[in-house]
C-alpha positions in Angstrom: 175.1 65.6 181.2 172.3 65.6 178.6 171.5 62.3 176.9 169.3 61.6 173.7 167.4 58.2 174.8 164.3 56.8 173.2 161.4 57.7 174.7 159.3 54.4 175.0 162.1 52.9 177.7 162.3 56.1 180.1 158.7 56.4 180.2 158.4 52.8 181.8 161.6 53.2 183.9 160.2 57.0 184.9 156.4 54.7 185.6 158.4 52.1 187.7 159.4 55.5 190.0 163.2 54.6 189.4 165.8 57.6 189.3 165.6 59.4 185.5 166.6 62.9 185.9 164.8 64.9 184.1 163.4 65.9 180.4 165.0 68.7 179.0 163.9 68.5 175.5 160.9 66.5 173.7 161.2 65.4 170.3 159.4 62.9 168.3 160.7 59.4 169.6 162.9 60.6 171.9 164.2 62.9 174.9 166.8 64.5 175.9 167.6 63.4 179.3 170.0 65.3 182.0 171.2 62.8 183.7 174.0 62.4 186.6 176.1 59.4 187.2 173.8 57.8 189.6 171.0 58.4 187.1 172.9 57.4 184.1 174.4 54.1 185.8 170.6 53.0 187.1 169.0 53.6 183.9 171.8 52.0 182.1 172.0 49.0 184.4 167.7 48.7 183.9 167.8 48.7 179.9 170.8 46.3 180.2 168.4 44.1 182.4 165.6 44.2 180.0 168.0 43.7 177.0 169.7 40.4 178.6 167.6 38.3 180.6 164.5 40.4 180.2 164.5 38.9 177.0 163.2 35.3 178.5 161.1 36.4 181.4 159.1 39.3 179.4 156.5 38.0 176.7 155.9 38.9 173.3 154.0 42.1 174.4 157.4 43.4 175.3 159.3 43.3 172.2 158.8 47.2 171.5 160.3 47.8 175.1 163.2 45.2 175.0 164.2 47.2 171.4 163.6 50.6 173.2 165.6 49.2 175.7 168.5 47.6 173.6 168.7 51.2 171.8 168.9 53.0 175.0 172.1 50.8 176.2 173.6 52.2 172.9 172.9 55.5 173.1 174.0 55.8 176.6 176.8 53.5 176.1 177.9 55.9 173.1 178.1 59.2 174.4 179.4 57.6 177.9 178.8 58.5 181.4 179.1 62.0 182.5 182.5 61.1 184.0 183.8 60.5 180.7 182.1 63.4 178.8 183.5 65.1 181.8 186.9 63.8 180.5 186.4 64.5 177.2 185.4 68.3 177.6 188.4 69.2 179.9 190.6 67.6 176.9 189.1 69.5 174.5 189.2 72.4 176.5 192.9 72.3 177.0 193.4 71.4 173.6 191.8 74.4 172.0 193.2 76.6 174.7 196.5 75.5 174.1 196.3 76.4 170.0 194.7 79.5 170.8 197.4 81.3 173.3 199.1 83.1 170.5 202.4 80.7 170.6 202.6 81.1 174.4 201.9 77.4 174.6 202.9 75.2 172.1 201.6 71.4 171.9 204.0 68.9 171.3 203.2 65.1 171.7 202.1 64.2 175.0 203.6 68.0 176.6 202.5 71.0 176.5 205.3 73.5 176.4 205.0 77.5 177.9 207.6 79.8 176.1 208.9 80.6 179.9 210.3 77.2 180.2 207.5 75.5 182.1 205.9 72.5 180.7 202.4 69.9 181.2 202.5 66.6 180.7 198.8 65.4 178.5 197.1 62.6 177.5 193.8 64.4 175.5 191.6 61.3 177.4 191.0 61.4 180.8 190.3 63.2 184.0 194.1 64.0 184.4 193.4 66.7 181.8 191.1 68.9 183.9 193.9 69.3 186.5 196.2 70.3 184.0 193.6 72.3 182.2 193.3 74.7 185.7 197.0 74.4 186.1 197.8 76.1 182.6 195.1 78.4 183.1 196.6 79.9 186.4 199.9 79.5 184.5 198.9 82.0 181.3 196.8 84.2 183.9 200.4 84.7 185.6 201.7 85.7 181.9 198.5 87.6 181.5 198.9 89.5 185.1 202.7 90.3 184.2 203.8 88.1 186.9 206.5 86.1 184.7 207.9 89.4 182.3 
């Protein structure tokens, strides 16, 4: 997953030769980052260090890096870990895939509905949706391929 993470931090975590990923994109202040899980939990877990008790062990010349740091832990914190963007496409996936199969499927609270009878359970939040997401796909292929006419 890519991640938009000031540049000041990664640059002394990439230094200290820990696991970064790698830049995709350089901007002003900032990167973007692809990052895996191991990746995003490491350099999360390092900015959180600096942020909480590198606060009282660096000195004053660290104040820039500790803010880097601190703003790093939030942006990584707000667009998640790649699990949960993971998560999030798949339900978005099935969401817009559901409103765009010409009334085939039609979403009603937490189920999807097929017009042939068969029906999803969703939640539009976690991993759950990505099985589901395959499983409708095969599903409206089946319509597609004739299979259920």
């Amino acid at each position: 997953m890519i991640y938009r993470i000031p540049r000041a931090f990664y640059d002394d975590h990439v230094s200290r030769e820990l696991p970064a990923g790698s830049v995709v994109k350089v901007l002003a202040k900032k990167y973007d980052v692809a990052l895996d899980a191991a990746e995003y939990d490491e350099l999360l877990s390092d900015a959180r260090f600096y942020v909480g008790e590198g606060v009282g062990v660096f000195g004053a010349e660290y104040v820039g890096l500790i803010a880097s740091a601190r703003a790093t832990v939030k942006a990584l914190v707000a667009a998640g870990s790649p699990a949960e963007q993971a998560a999030r496409m798949a339900a978005e996936a099935l969401y817009v895939e559901v409103h765009a199969s010409d009334g085939l499927l039609v979403d009603q609270d937490d189920a999807i509905f097929c017009g042939c009878g068969q029906s999803w359970e969703v939640t539009y939040s976690d991993g759950f949706d990505a099985e589901t997401l395959a499983q409708v796909r095969q599903h409206v292929a089946g319509h597609e391929a004739g299979h259920f006419d």
